[in-house]
C-alpha positions in Angstrom: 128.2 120.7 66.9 129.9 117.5 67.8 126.6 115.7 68.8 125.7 115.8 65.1 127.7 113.7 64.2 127.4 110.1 64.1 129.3 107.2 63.7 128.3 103.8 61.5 129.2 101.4 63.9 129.1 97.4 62.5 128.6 95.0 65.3 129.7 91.3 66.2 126.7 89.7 68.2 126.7 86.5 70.1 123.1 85.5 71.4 122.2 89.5 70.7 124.9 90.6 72.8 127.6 92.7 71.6 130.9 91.0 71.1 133.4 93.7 69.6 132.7 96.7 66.7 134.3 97.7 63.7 133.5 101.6 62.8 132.1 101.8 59.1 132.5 106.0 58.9 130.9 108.5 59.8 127.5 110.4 58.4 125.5 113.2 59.1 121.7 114.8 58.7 120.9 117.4 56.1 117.3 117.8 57.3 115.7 116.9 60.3 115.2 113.0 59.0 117.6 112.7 56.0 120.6 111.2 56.7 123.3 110.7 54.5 126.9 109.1 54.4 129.2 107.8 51.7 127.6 104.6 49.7 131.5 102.7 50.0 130.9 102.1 53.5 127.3 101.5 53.9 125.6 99.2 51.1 123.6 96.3 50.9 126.7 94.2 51.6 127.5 95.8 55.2 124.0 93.6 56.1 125.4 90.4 55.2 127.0 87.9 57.6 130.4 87.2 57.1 133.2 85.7 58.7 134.1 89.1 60.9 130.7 90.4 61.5 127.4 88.5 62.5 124.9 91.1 62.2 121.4 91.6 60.7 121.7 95.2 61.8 123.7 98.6 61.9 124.3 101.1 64.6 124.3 105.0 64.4 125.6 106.4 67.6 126.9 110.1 68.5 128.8 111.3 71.2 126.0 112.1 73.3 124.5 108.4 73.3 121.9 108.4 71.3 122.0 105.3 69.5 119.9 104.1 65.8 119.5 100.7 64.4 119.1 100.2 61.2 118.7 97.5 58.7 117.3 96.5 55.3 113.6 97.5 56.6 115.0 101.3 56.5 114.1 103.6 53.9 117.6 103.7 52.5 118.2 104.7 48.8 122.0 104.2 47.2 123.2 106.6 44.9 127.0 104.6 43.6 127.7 107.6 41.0 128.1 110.4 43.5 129.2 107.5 46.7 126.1 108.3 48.7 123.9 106.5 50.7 120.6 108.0 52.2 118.1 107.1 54.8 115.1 109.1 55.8 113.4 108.2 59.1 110.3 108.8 61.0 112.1 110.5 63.8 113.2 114.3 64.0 116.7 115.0 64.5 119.5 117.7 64.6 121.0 118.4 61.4 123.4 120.8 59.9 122.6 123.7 57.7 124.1 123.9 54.1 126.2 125.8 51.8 126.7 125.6 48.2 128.8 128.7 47.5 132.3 127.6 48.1 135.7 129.6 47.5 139.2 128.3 46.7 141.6 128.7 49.6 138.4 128.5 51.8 139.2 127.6 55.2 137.4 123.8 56.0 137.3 121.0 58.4 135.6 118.0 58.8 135.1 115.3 62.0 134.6 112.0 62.5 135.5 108.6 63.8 139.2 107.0 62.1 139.5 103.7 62.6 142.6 103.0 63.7 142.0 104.9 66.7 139.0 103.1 67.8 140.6 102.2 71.2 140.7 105.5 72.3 137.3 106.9 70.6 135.5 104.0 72.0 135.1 102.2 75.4 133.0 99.3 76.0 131.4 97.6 79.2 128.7 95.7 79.7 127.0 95.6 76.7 127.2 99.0 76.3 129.5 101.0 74.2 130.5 105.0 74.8 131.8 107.3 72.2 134.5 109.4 74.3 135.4 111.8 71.1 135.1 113.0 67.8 138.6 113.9 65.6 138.7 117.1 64.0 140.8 118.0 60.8 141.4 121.3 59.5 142.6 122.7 56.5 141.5 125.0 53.1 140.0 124.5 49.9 142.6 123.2 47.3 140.2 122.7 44.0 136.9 122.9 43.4 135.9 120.6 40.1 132.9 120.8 38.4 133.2 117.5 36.5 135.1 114.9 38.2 134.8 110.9 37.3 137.1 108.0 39.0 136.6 104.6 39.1 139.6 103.7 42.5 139.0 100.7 44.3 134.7 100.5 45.9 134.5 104.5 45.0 133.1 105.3 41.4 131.6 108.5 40.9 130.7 109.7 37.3 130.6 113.5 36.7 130.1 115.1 39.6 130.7 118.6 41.7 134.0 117.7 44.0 135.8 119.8 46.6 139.2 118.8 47.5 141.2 120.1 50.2 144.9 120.5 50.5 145.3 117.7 53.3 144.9 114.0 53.5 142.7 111.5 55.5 142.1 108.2 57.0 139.4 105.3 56.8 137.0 106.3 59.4 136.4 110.0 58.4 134.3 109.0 55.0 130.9 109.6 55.2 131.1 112.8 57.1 130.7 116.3 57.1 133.0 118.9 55.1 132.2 122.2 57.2 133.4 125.8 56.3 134.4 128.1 59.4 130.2 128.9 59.8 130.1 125.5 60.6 127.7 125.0 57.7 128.0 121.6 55.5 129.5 122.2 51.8 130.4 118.1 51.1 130.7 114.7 52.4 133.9 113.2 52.9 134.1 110.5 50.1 137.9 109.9 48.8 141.7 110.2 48.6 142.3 111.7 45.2 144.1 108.7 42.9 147.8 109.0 41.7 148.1 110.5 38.0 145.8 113.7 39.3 149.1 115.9 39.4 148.8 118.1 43.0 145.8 116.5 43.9 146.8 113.3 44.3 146.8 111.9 47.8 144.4 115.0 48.9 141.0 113.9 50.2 138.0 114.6 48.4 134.4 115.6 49.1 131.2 115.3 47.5 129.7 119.0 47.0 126.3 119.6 49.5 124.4 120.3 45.4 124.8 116.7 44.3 123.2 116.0 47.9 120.2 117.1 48.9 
């Protein structure tokens, strides 16, 4: 399962060699060449040079080593009201099967890449960069909304099919799959729930698999 799961992976080049990375999120495939991941965290802007990053390009690389480049000549198509981003390629690839039918109390996890732990998910030499382990979390369905809108900081989604669960997250893990104990995709990991939400707040939200594919 883990090998389905890929990390967004921004890198600092110097003469096309690889300097140092910063991890984006996570993302996964819902067929076997859509890929999707949460539009914060990859958007036009991520292709931009800036002071931290000199890169024309971005990397997806899972745990096995298998390694895509994209850039602006992908087929990519932003979606800002329900945070995704998708991109369909040429290629065939392993992707997770789906669920819409979800449960309150439902037992869930998701995986993926948090950033502050880069040092020990990542090791780099020579040019070339491993991925030594994907981070699990576990927990159960909390809410299920039908309806939900928030404009919080680079996430605005407008009316839209959420599941939260009744534990937090960190930067890193948006992007990636919410799986229930089949190990079948029911969201992507967009959000932490803003303050005013009364028990929600603070709890990490996912986009339903329906507003998805």
């Amino acid at each position: 399962m883990k090998e389905k799961i890929w990390c967004i992976i921004r890198p600092n080049l110097e003469n096309g060699e690889i300097l140092n990375i910063g991890i984006m999120g996570t993302g996964f495939f819902v067929s076997e060449n859509k890929f999707v991941t949460a539009h914060h965290l990859l958007n036009e802007s991520v292709f931009v040079k800036n002071k931290l990053y000199n890169n024309d390009y971005i990397i997806l690389q899972n745990i096995l080593g298998n390694r895509i480049k994209i850039d602006l000549h992908n087929n990519i198509n932003y979606y800002p009201d329900k945070d995704l981003t998708s991109i369909v390629f040429d290629e065939k690839f392993e992707y997770f099967e789906m669920e819409e039918n979800v449960n309150k109390n439902e037992e869930v996890k998701n995986l993926g890449f948090p950033s502050a732990h880069i040092k020990d998910l990542f090791s780099i030499k020579n040019n070339k960069f491993n991925i030594n382990k994907v981070v699990e979390q576990n927990g159960n369905i909390l809410e299920v909304i039908n309806n939900f809108s928030s404009r919080s900081n680079d996430v605005n989604i407008e009316k839209k099919k959420v599941i939260v669960t009744n534990y937090a997250s960190f930067i890193g893990f948006s992007g990636g799959p919410l799986l229930n104990k089949k190990g079948k995709a029911i969201g992507m990991m967009s959000m932490l729930v803003p303050k005013g939400n009364d028990n929600l707040s603070g709890k990490v939200l996912a986009i339903s698999i329906c507003e998805i594919v």
